[in-house]
N, C-alpha and C positions, 0 to 999 in steps of 0.2 A: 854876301852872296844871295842869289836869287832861290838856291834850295833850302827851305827851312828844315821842315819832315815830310820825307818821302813813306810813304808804307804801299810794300805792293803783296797782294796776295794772301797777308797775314791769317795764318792759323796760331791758334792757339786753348790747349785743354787745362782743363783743373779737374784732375782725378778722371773719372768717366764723364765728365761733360764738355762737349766743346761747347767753351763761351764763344768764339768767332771762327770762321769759316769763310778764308778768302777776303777779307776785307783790304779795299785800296783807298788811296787817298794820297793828293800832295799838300799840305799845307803853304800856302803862297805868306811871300811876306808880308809883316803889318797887320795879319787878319786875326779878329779876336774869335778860335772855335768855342761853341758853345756842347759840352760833351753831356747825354742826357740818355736816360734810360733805367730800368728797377736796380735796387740793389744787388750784385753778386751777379750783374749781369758783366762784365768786364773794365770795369771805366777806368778803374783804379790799378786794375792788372796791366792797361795801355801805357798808365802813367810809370809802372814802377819798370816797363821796357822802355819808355825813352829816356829813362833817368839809367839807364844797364843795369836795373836792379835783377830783373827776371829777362828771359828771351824766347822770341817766341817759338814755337813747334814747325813750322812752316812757313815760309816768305821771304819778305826783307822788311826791314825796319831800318831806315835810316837817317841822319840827323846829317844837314850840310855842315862843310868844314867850318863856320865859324861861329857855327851855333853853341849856343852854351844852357843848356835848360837848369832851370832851380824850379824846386817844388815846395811849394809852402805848403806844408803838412799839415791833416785836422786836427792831428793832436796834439801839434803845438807847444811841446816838451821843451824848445829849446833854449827857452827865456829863463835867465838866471835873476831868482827871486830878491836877491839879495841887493842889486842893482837899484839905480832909482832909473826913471824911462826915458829921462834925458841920455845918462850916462851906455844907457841897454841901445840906444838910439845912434847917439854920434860916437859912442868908443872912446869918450873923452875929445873931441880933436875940436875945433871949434866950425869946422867946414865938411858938410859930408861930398863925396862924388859921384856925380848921378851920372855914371857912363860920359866924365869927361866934363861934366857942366858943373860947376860948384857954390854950393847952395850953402849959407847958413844953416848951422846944424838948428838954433833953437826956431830959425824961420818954418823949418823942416818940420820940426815934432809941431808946430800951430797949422800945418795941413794935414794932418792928422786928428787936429781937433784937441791936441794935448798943449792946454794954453800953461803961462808961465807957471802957475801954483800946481796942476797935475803933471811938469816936469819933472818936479823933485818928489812924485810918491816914488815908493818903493815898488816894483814889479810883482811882488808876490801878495799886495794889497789892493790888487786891481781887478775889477769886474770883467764875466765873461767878455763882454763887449769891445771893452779897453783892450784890454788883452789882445781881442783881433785887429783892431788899431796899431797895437805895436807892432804884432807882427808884422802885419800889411809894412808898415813902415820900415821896419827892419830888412824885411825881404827885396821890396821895390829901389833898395839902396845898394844893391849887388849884383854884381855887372855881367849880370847873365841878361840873354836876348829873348830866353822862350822859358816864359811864365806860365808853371803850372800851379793851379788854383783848385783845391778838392771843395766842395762847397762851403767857398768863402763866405756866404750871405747866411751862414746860421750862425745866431744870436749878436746880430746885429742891428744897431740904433739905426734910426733913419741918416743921423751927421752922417755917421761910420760908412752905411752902402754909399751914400754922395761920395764921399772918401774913396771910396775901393771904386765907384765905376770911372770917375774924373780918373783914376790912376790907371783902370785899365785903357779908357780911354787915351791918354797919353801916353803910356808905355811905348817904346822906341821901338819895340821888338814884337814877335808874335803871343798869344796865349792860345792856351788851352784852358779852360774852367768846366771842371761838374759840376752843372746845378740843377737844382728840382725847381727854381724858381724862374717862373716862364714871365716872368715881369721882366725881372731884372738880364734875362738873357734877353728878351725883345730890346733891351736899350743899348747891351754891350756885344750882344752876336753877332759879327758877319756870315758866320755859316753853324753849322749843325753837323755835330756826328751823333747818330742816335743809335742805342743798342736796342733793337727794335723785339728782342729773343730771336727763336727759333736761330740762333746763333749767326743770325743777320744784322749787319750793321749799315747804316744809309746813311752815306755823305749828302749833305743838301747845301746850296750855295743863297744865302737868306739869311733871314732872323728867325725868331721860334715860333711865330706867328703864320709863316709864310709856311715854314716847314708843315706846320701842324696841318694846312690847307692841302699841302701835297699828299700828306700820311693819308687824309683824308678823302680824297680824292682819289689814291693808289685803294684804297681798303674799302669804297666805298659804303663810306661815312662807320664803319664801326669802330675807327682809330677812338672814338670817344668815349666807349665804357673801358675802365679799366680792367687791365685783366691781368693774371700773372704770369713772368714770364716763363716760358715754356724754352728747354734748352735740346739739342739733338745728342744720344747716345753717340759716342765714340766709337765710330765701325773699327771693329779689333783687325787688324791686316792677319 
């Protein structure tokens, strides 16, 4: 379908802070957002509402009928250590399916960068890095359409980010990704949600580069010192 995520109006507090205030936005299909802003400012709270973990205080938030969202989570608990990363990878089967197309399973862990001798370590022997590897691999193998990414690009090799952008790149479906990393979102962004504070959110339709030109040119030019963000008291009714 043409609706991926709708969001119209969204409020939403934590405790006495509103982190957002009216924020809209359609997410079109195919487009990779690039989600970006201080910590505790919302990013993570938008994520765990399109996943129906939390919902918001005011708006809609809505996901089209055939959407399916997965969240590859930072903490990355869900690999069982015992495993070796072939078997954590294809589930034993000798063919994985990528939304329909099917791929050798050991061709699969070598686009990952897990060549035939780092198949058969064990999971629970594997470096930060690897580790985001597997996941990346594990998750991109599940037939969900809308990919959400908490900042994938921490403690990752250079293989690895070519790994994760080639994949977001190609992914069939839409993303959402939070990153601090304005490189790596200049290569895989089609657009910008930025939590800007003051419980402001700016949809921008670009890469991070473009966006930052705008911020810049809305504020003129003070978008460039960092500052921290500043949130609005909760008018009590």
């Amino acid at each position: 379908g043409d609706k991926v995520l709708a969001v119209e109006g969204l409020v939403k507090a934590f405790g006495e802070r509103l982190l957002v205030d009216g924020m809209s936005f359609d997410v079109p299909p195919g487009t990779v957002v690039g989600i970006i802003g201080g910590n505790g400012a919302g990013k993570s709270t938008l994520f765990r509402m399109v996943m129906q973990q939390d919902s918001p205080d005011g708006g809609r938030l809505e996901l089209g009928e055939t959407v399916v969202p997965m969240w590859v989570d930072q903490s990355r608990e869900a690999l069982d250590a015992d495993k070796t990363v072939y078997e954590a990878i294809s589930g034993g089967a000798d063919e994985v399916d990528l939304n329909g197309r099917k791929v050798n399973s050991r061709a699969y862990c070598s686009w990952y960068n897990f060549k035939s001798g780092d198949q058969q370590k064990k999971v629970g022997v594997l470096s930060g890095g690897e580790r985001n590897r597997l996941q990346l691999a594990c998750v991109l193998k599940q037939s969900g359409n809308l990919l959400l990414l908490d900042e994938p690009t921490n403690d990752l090799d250079v293989d690895t980010l070519r790994c994760l952008e080639e994949a977001i790149v190609n992914f069939a479906g839409s993303v959402l990704v939070i990153s601090h990393d304005r490189w790596f979102l200049d290569r895989v962004a089609t657009h910008i949600l930025a939590f800007e504070g003051d419980s402001k959110v700016t949809w921008f339709e670009g890469g991070y580069s473009e966006y930052e030109e705008d911020r810049r040119a809305r504020s003129g030019g003070s978008a460039l010192s960092p500052h921290r963000l500043k949130f609005r008291k909760l008018a009590m009714a």
